[in-house]
C-alpha positions as CSV (number, residue, x, y, z in Angstrom):
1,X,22.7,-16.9,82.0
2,X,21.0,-15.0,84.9
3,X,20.0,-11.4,85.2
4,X,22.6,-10.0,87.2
5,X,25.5,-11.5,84.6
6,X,23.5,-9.9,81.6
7,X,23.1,-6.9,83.8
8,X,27.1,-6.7,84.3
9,X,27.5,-7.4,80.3
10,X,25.6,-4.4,79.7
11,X,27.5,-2.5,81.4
12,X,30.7,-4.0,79.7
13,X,29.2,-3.2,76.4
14,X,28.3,0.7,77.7
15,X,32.1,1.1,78.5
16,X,32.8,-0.1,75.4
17,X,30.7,1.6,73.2
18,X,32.1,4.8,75.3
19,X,35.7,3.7,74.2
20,X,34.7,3.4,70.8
21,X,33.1,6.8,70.2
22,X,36.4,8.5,71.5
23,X,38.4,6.3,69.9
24,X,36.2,7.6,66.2
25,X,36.6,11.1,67.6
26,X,40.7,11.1,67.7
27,X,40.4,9.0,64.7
28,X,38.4,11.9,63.1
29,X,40.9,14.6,64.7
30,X,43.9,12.7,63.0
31,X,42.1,12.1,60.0
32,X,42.1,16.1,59.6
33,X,45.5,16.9,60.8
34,X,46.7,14.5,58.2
35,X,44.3,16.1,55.3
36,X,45.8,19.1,56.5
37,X,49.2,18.5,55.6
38,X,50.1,20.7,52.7
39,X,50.4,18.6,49.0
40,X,54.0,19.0,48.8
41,X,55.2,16.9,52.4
42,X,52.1,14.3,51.7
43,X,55.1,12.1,50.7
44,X,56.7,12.8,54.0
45,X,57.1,10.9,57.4
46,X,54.6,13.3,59.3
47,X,52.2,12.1,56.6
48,X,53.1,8.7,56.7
49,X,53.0,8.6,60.6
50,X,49.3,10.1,60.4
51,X,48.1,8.1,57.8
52,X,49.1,5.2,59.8
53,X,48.0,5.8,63.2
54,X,44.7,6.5,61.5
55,X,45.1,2.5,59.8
56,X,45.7,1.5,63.3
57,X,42.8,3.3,64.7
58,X,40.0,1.8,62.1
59,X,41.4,-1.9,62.9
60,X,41.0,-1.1,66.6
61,X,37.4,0.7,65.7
62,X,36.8,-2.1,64.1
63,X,37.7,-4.6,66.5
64,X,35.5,-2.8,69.3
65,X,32.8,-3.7,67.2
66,X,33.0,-7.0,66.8
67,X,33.6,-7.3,70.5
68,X,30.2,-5.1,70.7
69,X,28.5,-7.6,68.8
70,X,29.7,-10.8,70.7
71,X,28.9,-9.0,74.4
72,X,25.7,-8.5,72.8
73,X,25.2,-11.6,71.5
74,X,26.1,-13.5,75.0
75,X,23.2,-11.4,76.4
76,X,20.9,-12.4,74.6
């Protein structure tokens, strides 16, 4: 691979990295509002909706990653 196709892959992997640090910061947000729901509604659809989004939200973290990894590893 030339220079100037690693040189656009690292920039691929920069925007990515970007989307996956504000992707962990609403994470972290929900993650909160859903600890913050009193004990009594924990069994409740707000709850259930929270604690899902934030499910959703690790697999796409998650997924990031390992598309991280293989940009990376095409560079080098």
């Amino acid at each position: 691979m030339n220079e100037e196709r690693r040189d656009q892959l690292r920039g691929l992997l920069e925007r990515v990295e970007a989307v996956k640090c504000e992707l962990e910061t609403i994470r972290d947000e929900e993650e909160e509002y859903r600890d913050n729901i009193p004990e009594n509604m924990q069994e409740g659809e707000r709850y259930e909706k929270a604690n899902e989004a934030v499910d959703n939200m690790e697999e796409a973290i998650q997924a990031l990653e390992t598309f991280a990894d293989n940009i990376q590893a095409a560079i080098e």
